[in-house]
C-alpha positions in Angstrom: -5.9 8.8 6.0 -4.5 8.4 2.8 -1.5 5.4 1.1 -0.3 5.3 -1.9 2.4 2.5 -3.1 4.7 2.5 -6.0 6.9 -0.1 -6.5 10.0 0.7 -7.7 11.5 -2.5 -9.3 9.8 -5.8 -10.9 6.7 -6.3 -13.1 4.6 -3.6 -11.2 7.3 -1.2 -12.3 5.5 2.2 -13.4 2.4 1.7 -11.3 1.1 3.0 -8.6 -2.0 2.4 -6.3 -3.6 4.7 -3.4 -6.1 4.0 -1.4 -8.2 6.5 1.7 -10.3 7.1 4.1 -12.2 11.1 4.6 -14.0 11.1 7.4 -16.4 14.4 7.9 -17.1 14.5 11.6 -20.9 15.6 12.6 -21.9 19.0 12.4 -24.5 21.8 13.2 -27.0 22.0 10.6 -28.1 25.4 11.3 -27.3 28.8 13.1 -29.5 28.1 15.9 -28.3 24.4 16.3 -31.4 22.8 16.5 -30.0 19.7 14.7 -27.1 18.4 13.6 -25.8 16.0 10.8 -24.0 12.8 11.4 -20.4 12.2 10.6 -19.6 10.4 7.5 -16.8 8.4 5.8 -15.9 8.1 2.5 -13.5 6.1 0.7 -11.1 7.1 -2.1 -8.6 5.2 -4.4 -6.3 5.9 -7.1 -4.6 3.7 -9.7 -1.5 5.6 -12.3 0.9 4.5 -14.5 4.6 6.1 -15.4 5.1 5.2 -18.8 8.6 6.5 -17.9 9.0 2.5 -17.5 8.4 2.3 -21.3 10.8 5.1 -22.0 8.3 8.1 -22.3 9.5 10.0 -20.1 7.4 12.5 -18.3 4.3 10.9 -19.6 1.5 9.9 -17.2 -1.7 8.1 -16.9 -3.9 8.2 -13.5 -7.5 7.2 -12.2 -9.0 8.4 -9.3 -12.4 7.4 -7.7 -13.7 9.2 -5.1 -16.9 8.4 -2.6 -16.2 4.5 -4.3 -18.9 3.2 -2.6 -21.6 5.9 -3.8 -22.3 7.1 -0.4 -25.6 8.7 -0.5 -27.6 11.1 2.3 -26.4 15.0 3.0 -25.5 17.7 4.6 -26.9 20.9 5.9 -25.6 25.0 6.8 -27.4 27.4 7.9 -30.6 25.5 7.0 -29.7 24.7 3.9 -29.3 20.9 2.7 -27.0 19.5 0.4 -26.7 16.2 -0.9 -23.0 14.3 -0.9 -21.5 14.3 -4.2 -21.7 10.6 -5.5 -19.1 8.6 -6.6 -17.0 10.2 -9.1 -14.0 9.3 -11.0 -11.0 10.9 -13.1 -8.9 10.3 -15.6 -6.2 12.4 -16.3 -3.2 12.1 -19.2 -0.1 14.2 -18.0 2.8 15.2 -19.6 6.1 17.3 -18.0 8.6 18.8 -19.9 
């Protein structure tokens, strides 16, 4: 589940802000499912900024953060384990022309 809000007018002009929840439902862990991992959620946000607002058009700043709470444990396949990618975050300049 995923919301992002941009408002339009006023002094928030140009920003926007996102917010999410990824939920990764419980699983077989291996091909004879002997076991099984538990389900896990994970939230997400996002912050950007339209400097179209400042008239530069087409130029963009954004954030994201994903797992923000640095959910730890992991995940296995066919008997293999993984461990959940901590939290991680973005930045990214774009420009369209």
């Amino acid at each position: 589940m995923w919301a992002f809000y941009e408002p339009e007018t006023g002094p928030l002009k140009g920003w926007g802000f996102g917010g999410g929840l990824r939920y990764v439902g419980a699983s077989w862990g291996d091909d004879e499912n002997t076991f099984r991992d538990k389900d896990s959620l994970f939230t997400d946000l996002a912050v950007s900024y339209d400097f179209a607002a400042l008239g530069r058009e087409g130029l963009a700043l954004q954030l994201n953060v994903k797992n923000l709470f640095d959910e730890t444990g992991q995940t296995c396949s066919a008997g293999t384990c993984y461990r959940y990618e901590g939290r991680t975050a973005t930045a990214s300049l774009n420009y369209r022309f």
